[in-house]
C-alpha positions in Angstrom: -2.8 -65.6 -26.3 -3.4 -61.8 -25.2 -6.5 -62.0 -23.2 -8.7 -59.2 -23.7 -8.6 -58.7 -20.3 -6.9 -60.5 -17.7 -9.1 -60.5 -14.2 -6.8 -62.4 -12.7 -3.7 -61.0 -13.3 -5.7 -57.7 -12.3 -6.8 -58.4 -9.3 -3.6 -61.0 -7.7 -1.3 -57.5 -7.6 -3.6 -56.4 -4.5 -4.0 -60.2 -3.3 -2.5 -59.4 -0.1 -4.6 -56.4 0.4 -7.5 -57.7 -0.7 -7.1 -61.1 1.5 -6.8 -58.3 4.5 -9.9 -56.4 3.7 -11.9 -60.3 3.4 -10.2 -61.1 6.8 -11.4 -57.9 8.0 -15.1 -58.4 7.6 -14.7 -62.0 8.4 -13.6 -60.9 11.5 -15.9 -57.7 12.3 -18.9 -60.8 12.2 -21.1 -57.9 10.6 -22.2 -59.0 6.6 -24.7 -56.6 5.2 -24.5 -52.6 5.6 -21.8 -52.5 8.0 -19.2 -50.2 8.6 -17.4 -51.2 5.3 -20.3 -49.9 2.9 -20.0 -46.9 4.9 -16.4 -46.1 4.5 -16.6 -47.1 1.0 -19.8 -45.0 0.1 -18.3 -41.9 1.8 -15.1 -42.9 -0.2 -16.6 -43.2 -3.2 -18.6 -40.2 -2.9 -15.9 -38.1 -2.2 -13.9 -39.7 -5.7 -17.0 -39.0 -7.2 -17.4 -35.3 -5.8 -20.8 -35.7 -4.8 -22.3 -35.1 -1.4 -24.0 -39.1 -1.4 -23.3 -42.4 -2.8 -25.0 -45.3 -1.7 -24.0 -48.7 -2.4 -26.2 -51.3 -4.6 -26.5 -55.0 -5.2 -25.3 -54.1 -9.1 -25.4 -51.3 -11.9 -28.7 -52.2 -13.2 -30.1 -51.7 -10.1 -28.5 -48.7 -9.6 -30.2 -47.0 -12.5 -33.8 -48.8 -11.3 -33.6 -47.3 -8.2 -32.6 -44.3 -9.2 -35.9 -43.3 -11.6 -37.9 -45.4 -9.0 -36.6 -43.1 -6.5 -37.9 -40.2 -8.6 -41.5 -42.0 -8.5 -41.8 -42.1 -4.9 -40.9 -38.4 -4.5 -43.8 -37.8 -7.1 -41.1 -36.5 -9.9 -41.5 -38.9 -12.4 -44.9 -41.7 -12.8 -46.0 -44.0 -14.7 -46.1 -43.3 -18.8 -43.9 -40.5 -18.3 -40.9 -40.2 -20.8 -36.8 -40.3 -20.8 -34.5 -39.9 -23.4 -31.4 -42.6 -23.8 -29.3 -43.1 -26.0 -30.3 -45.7 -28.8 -26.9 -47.8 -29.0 -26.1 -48.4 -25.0 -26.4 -51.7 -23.6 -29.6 -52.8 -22.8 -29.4 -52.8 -19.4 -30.1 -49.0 -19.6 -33.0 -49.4 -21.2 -33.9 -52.3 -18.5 -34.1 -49.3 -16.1 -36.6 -47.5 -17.8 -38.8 -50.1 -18.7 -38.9 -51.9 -15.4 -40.4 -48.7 -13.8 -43.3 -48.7 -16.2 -41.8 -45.4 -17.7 -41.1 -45.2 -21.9 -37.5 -45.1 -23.3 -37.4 -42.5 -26.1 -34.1 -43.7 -28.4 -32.0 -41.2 -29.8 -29.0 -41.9 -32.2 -25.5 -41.5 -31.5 -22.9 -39.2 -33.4 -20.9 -42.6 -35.1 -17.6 -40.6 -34.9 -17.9 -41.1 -31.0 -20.8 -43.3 -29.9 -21.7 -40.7 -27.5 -25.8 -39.3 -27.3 -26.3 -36.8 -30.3 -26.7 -34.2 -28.5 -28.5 -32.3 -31.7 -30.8 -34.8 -31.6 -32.2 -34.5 -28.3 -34.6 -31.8 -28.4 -36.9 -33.1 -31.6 -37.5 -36.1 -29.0 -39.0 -34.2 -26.3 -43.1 -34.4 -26.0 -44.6 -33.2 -23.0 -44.5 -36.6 -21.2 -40.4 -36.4 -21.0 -39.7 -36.0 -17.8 -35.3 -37.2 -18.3 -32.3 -37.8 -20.5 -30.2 -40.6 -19.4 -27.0 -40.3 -20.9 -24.8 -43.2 -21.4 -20.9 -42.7 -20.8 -20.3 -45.1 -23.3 -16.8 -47.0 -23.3 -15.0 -44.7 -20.9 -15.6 -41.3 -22.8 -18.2 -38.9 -20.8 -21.0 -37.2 -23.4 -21.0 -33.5 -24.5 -22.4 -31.6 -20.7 -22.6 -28.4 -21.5 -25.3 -29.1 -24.4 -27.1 -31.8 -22.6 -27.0 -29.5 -19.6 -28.8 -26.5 -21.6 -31.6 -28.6 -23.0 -31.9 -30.3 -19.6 -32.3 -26.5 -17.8 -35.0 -25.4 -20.9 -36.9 -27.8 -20.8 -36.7 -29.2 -16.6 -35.8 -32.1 -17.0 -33.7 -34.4 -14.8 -29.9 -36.0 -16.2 -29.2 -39.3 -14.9 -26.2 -40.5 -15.8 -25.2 -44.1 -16.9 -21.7 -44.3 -15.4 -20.7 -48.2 -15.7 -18.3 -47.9 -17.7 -16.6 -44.6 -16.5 -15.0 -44.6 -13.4 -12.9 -41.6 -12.9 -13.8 -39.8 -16.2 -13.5 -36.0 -16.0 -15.8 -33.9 -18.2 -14.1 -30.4 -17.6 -13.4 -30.1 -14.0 -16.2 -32.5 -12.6 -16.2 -36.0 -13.0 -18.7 -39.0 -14.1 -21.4 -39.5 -11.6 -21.5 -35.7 -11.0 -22.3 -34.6 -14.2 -26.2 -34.9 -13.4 -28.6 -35.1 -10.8 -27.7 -38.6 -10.7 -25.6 -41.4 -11.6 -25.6 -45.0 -11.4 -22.7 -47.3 -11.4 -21.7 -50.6 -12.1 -18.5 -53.0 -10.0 -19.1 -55.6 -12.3 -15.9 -57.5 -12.2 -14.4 -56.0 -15.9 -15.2 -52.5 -14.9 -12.5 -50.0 -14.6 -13.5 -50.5 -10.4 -14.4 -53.4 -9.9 -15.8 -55.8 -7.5 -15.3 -59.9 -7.5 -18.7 -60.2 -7.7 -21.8 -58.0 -8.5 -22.4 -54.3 -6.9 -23.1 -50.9 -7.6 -23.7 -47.2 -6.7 -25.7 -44.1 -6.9 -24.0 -40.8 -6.8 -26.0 -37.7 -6.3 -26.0 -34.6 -4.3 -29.7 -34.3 -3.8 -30.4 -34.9 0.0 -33.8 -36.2 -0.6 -33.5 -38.5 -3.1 -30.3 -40.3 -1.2 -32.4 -41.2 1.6 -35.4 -42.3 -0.1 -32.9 -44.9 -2.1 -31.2 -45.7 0.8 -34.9 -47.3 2.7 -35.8 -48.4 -1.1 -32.8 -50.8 -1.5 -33.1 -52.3 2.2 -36.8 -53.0 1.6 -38.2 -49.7 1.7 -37.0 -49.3 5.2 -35.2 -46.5 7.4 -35.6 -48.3 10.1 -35.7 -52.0 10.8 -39.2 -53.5 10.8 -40.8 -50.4 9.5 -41.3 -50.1 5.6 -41.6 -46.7 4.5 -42.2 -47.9 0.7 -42.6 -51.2 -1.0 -38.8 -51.7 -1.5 -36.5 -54.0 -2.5 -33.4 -56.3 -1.7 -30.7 -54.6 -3.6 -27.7 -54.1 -1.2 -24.1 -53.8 -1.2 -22.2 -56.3 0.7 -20.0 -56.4 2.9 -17.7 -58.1 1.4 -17.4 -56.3 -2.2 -17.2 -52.9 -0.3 -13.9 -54.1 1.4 -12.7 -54.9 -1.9 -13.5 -52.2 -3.5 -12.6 -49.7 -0.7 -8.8 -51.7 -1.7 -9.2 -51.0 -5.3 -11.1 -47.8 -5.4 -7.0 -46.2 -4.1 -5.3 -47.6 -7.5 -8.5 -46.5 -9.5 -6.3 -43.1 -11.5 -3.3 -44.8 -11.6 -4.9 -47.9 -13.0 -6.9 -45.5 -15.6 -3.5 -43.4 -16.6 -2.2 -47.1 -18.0 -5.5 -47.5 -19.8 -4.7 -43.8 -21.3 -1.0 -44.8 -22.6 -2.3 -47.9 -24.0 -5.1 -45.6 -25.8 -2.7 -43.4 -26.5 -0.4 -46.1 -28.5 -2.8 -47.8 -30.3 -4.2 -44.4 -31.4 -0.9 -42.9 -32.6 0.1 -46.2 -34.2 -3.0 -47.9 -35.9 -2.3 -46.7 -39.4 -4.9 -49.3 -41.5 -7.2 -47.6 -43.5 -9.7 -50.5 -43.3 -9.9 -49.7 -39.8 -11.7 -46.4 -37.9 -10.0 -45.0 -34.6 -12.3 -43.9 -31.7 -12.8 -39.9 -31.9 -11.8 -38.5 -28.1 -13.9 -35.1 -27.1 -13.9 -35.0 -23.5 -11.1 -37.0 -20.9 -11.8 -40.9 -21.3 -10.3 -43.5 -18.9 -11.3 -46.3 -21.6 -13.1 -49.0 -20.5 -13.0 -50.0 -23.9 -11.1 -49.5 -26.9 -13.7 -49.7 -30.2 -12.7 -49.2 -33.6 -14.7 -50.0 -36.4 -14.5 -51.8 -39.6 -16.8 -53.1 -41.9 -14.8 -56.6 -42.2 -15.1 -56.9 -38.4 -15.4 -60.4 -38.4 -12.9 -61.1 -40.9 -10.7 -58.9 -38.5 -11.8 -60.5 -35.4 -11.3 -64.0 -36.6 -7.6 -62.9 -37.9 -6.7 -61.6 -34.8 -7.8 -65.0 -32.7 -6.2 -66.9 -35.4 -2.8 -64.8 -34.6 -3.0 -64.9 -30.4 -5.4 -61.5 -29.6 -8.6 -61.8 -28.2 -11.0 -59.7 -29.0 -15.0 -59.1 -28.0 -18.2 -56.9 -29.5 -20.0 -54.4 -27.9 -22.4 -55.0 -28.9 -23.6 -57.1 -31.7 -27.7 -56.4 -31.6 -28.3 -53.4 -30.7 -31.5 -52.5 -28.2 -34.3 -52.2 -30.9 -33.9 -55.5 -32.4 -33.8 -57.0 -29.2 -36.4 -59.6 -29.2 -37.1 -58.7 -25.4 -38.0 -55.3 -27.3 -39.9 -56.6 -30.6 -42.2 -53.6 -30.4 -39.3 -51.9 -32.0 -38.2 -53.9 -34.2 -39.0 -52.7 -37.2 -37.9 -49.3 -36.2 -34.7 -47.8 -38.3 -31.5 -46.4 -36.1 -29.9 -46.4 -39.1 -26.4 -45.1 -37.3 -26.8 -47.6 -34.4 -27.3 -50.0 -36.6 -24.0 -49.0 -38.7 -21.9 -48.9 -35.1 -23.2 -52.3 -33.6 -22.6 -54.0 -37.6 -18.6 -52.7 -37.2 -17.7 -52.4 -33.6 -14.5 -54.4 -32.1 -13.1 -54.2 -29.0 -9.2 -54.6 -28.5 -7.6 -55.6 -25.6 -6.8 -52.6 -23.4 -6.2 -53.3 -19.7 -3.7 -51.8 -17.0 -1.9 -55.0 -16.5 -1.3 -55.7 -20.3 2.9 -55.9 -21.0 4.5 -52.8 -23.8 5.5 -56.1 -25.8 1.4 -57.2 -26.3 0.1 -53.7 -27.1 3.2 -53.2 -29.4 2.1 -56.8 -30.9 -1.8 -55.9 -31.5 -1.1 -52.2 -33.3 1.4 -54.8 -35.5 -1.2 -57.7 -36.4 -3.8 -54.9 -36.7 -1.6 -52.9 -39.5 -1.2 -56.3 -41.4 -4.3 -56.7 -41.9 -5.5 -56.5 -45.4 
């Protein structure tokens, strides 16, 4: 079986190094904000190309604190508006909600999943205060456009970066594309943690500090509570790992691009739609389309490739969203019906990615 994505296999090629880092904090007999989150936020930060980055308990949290952040510097409030794209995962959406603010969906272009970006200003009411823009599968959205409805209008761009470690738009990469970004280490990411974490990237002084005393119970300074925070830290632990992993990150992402690059030269069935690329990816995931997808997914199990969907329901007909469910995203709709994900990792053999482009071609 080709696994769609072998963690273990992953992860064992830095076992020793890895073991070290573990060993290292065991040793240090410091657990929560020590000096590894330190090293690894001004690591990651500096990847990133962004003054700040401070570490999280996961990616969802990330993006919470990051409009919640806003709040407390009296930016954003309650009721106000932000635009996000209607096909992301829901934990996006999650954010937004969570904070008592209102998610305005806009559809994707279907050629590359990515925010429309033509269909961002008929969205805008006076209330919108944002546009959160998804990174979606490894590819980073169209900047320059977002940017210049962004600067018209003033509004903020918070960046969804989970799934795009390392992705260049131009000369700058994911997480400083906006005035913030959050980021997932969910254990599949393109960095990833063996466990849950997550970042915020900015270069906005004041908004770094008030999420740092937000995430460690609204505190800059032990028993004193600036805000009515939250437990949403970092560990240890995880940052030693992924201070370890965060130095194979590009070469890790390269192998995802010759993989891409493979499959996209070589997949020659018409049944099946190729990912259009318009701005660097590192390819978290590898989608194609195809309205037989579960005839194609179940062929492809039956001959050793496993494959997964993201993501079969799509945010508005969510039941944890009802209110929306009888709206019509007619192009989200089309891209969550036909979506497949093939295996596309850095540790996958020549002789597997040769084998999916062959069973994929078969298909009929």
């Amino acid at each position: 079986m080709i696994k769609f994505l072998d963690l273990k296999k992953l992860n064992l090629q830095y076992g020793r190094e890895l073991l070290e880092a573990c060993k290292r904090v065991l040793e240090s007999g410091w657990y929560i904000l020590g000096e590894e989150v330190k090293k690894f936020e001004e690591e990651f930060a500096n990847y990133c190309g962004t003054r700040y980055a401070i570490g999280v308990g996961n990616g969802l949290d990330a993006l919470k604190l990051i409009i919640r952040g806003y709040k407390e510097l009296g930016i954003f409030k309650e009721g106000d508006e932000i635009i996000v794209p209607s096909n992301t995962y829901i934990a996006t959406i999650l954010a937004i909600s969570e904070n008592r603010l209102k998610p305005t969906l806009v559809e994707p272009k279907l050629d590359t999943y990515l925010i429309d970006p033509e269909k961002i200003e008929e969205k805008i009411t006076e209330r919108t205060r944002a546009i959160m823009v998804v990174h979606l599968y490894g590819q980073t959205c169209e900047m320059d456009k977002i940017w210049e409805i962004a600067k018209k209008y003033d509004l903020k761009i918070i960046e969804d970066s989970a799934q795009a470690h390392g992705a260049f738009y131009k000369d700058k990469r994911a997480g400083n594309l906006g005035d913030a970004s959050g980021f997932s280490f969910f254990p599949s990411k393109n960095l990833g943690a063996l466990g849950d974490g997550g970042a915020i990237t900015t270069n906005d002084k004041e908004l770094a500090e008030v999420i740092r005393a937000l995430r460690n119970y609204g505190s800059h300074k032990k028993y004193e509570n600036l805000y009515k925070g939250v437990n949403s830290r970092l560990d240890e632990l995880q940052a030693g790992i992924l201070r370890v992993k965060l130095k194979y990150l590009d070469e890790e992402n390269n192998k995802r691009k010759q993989i891409a690059k493979y499959y996209l030269e070589n997949i020659k069935n018409e049944k099946v739609v190729l990912p259009k690329v318009i701005t660097d990816s590192v390819w978290h995931l590898f989608v194609v389309r195809t309205k037989e997808r579960n005839v194609l997914q179940k062929y492809l199990q039956e001959k050793g490739i496993q494959t997964l969907i993201h993501y079969p329901i799509p945010p508005h007909k969510q039941k944890a969203y009802k209110e929306w469910n009888r709206l019509s995203f007619p192009i989200t709709e089309k891209i969550h019906n036909e979506v497949l994900s093939l295996p596309i990792s850095p540790v996958m053999e020549r002789e597997e990615v040769e084998k999916v482009v062959k069973v994929v071609n078969d298909f009929n």
